[in-house]
C-alpha positions in Angstrom: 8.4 6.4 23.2 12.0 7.4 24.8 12.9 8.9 21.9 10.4 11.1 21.5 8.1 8.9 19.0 4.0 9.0 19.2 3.0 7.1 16.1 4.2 3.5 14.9 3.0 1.5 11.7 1.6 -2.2 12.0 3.0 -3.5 8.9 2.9 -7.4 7.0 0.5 -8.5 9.3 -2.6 -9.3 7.8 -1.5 -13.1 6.7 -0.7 -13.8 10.3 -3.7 -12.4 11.4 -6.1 -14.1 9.1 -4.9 -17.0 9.6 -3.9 -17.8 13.8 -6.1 -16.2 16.2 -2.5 -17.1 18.4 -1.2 -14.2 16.5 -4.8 -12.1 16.5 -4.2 -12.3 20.1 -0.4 -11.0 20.3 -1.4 -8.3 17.6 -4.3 -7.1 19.7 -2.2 -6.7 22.9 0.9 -5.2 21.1 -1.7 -2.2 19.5 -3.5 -2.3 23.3 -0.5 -1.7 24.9 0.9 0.8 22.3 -2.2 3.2 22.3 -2.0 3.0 26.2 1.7 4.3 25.9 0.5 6.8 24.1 1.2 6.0 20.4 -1.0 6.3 17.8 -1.3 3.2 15.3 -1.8 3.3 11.4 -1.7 0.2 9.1 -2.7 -1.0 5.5 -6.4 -3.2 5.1 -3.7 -5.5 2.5 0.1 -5.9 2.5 0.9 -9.7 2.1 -1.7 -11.9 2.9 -1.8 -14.9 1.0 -5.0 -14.7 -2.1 -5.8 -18.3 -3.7 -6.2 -17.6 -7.6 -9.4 -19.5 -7.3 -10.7 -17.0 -4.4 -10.7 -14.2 -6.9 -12.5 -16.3 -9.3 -9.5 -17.5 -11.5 -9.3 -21.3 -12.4 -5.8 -22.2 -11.6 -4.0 -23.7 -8.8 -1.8 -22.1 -5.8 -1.6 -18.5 -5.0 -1.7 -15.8 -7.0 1.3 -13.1 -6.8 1.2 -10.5 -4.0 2.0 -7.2 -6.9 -1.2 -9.1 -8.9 -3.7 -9.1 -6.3 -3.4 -5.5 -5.7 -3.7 -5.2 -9.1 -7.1 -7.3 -9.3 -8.5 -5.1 -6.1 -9.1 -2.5 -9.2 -10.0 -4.6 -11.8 -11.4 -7.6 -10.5 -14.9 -7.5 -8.8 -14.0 -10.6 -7.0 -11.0 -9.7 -5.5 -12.4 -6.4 -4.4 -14.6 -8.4 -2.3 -11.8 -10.4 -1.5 -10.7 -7.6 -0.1 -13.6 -5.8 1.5 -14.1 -9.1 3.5 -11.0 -9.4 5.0 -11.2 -5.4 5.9 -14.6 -6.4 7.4 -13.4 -8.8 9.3 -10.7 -6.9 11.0 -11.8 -3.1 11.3 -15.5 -5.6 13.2 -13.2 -7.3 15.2 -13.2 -6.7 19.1 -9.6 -6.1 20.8 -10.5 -8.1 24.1 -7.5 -5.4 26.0 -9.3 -2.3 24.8 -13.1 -3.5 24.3 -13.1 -1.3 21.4 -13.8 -2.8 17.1 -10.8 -1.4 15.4 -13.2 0.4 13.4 -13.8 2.5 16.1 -10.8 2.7 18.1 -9.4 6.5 18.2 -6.4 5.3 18.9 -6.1 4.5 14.8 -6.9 7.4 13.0 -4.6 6.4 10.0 -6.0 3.5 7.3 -4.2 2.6 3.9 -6.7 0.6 1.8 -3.8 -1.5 -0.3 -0.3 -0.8 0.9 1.9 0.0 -2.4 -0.3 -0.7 -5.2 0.7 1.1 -7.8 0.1 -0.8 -10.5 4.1 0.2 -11.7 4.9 -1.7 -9.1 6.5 -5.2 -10.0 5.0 -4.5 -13.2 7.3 -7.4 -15.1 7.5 -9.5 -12.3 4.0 -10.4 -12.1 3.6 -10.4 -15.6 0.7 -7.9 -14.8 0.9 -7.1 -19.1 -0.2 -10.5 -20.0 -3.3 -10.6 -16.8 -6.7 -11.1 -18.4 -7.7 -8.6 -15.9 -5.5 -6.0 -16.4 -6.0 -6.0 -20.2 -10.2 -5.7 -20.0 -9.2 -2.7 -17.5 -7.0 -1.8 -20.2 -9.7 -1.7 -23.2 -12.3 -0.4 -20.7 -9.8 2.9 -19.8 -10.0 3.3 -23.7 -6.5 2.1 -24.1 -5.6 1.4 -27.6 -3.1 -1.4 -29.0 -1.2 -3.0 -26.2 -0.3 -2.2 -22.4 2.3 0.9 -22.8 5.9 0.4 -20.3 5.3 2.3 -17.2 7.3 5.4 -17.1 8.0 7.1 -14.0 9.0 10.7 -15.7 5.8 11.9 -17.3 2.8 12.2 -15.3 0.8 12.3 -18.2 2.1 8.9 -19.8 -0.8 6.5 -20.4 0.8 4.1 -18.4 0.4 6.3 -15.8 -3.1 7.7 -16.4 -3.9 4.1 -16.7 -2.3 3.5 -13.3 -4.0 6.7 -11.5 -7.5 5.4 -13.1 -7.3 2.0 -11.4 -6.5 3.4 -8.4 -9.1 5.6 -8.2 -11.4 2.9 -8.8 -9.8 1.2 -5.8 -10.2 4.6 -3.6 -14.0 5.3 -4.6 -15.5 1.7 -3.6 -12.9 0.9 -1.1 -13.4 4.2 1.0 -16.8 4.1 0.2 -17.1 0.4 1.7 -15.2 1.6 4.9 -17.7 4.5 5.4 -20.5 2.3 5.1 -19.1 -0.3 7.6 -18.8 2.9 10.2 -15.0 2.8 9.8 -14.4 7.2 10.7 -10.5 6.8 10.6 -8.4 9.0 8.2 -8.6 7.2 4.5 -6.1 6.8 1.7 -4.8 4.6 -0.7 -1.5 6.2 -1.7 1.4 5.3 -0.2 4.4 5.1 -2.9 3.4 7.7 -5.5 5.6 10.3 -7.5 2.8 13.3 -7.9 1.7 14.7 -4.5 2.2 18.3 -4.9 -0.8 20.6 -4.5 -3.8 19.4 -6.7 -1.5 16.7 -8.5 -2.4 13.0 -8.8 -4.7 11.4 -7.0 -3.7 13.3 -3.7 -7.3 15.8 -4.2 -9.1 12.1 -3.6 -7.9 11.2 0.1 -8.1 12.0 3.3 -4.2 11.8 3.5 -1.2 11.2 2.1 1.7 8.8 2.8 5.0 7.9 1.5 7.8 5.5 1.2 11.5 5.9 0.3 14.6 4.4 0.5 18.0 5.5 -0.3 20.7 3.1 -2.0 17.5 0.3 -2.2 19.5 -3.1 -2.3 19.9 -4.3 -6.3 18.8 -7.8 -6.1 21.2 -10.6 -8.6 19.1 -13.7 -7.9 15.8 -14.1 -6.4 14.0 -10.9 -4.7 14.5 -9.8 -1.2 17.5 -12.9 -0.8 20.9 -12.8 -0.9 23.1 -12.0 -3.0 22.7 -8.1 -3.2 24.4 -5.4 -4.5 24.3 -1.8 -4.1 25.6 1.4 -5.5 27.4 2.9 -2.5 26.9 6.5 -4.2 27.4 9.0 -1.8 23.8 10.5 -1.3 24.7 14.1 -0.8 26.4 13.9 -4.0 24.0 12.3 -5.6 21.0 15.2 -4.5 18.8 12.0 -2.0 16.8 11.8 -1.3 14.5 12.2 -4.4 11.4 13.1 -2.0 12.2 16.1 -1.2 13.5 17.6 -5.2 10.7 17.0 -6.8 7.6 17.7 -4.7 6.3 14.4 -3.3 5.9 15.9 -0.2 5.1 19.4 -0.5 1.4 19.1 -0.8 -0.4 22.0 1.5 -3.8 20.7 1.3 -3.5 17.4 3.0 -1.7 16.0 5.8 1.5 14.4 4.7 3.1 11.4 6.1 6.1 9.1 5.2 5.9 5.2 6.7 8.5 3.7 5.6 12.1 5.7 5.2 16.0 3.9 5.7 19.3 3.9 4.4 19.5 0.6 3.2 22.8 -0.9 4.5 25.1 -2.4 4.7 26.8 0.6 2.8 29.5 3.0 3.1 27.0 6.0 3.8 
């Protein structure tokens, strides 16, 4: 609030809050207390909450990959209602410091339905090519021979017209399922796309439209998000970064435009 903020994003919660009502509680007072300061709250109905295979109707033991599950919210029925449960049960529950459901707290006007779920995204490390589900969504876009490579240059790729069509799928019965449960708050399920000029991509579909970007992302030798790391250290300016504003992720005129999650990853000389 000091410096001049009036919006902040509740992010990676959803495991927490499924599972502790210690941590419903904290989360409930930290919003409470935000909207009262004056800041307005957005968040994502799934980032990282733990999915058993066997909850989205797959015989197999343990839990399935985070990248997957987002996947399976467009392809699989079960996991959609995976999904739709869990945003039932949070947009109909009752924040004891405000009184209000957070489906109808004005306080959050901002809802992402799956945060980053592109299906591009992790594409090899979830072995999303070889999923049962992906390749019935596959036949039933009217793909032909096997899963193509994403490819992040073409919009018209049919990696990525397969990507845009499961994501729509996501957007029609997710928002859909939101309206029905009385949920009024500002929809989208976009968050990490290339194609949000006027008209492009999915943008025509939602209420809104976020985006994330990093500059100098940390290149990972080992295991993800652990140490060791290395990154480029290319001087940004030099380099024309960031991307988001050269090639017209942001320049949509149609929809209101917001960017969640922006950094220079570090440490680095720049």
């Amino acid at each position: 609030v000091r410096c001049g903020y009036t919006s902040i994003r509740i992010h990676h919660h959803d495991g927490p809050w499924a599972a502790s009502e210690a941590d419903r509680d904290k989360l409930d007072y930290l919003i409470a207390k935000a909207i009262k300061a004056g800041l307005y709250i957005t968040t994502d109905l799934y980032v990282s909450r733990p999915v058993k295979w066997r909850d989205v109707g797959v015989e197999r033991d343990g839990t399935m990959p985070t990248s997957l599950y987002k996947a399976h919210v467009g392809v699989n029925e079960s996991a959609f209602a995976d999904w739709a449960s869990h945003s039932k049960r949070f947009l109909d529950h009752v924040n004891p410091y405000t009184r209000r459901a957070y489906r109808d707290e004005p306080g959050m006007p901002l809802i992402s339905l799956v945060n980053e779920g592109r299906l591009v995204i992790s594409w090899d490390q979830a072995r999303k090519a070889q999923d049962p589900s992906v390749i019935a969504a596959w036949k039933e876009f009217g793909g032909k021979g096997a899963l193509p490579r994403p490819n992040w240059s073409d919009r018209n790729h049919p990696f990525n017209r397969f990507d845009e069509w499961v994501n729509s799928r996501v957007w029609k019965k997710g928002s859909s399922f939101l309206r029905s449960q009385g949920c009024r708050a500002l929809l989208s399920n976009d968050n990490d796309g290339r194609w949000h000029s006027e008209g492009e991509g999915l943008t025509p579909l939602y209420d809104y439209v976020d985006n994330h970007f990093y500059i100098d992302l940390p290149q990972f030798l080992g295991k993800s998000w652990s140490l060791p790391s290395r990154r480029e250290n290319a001087n940004p300016v030099k380099k024309g970064e960031p991307e988001i504003f050269a090639r017209g992720w942001a320049k949509n005129a149609s929809k209101p435009y917001t960017v969640s999650e922006w950094n220079f990853a570090g440490p680095g000389r720049y």
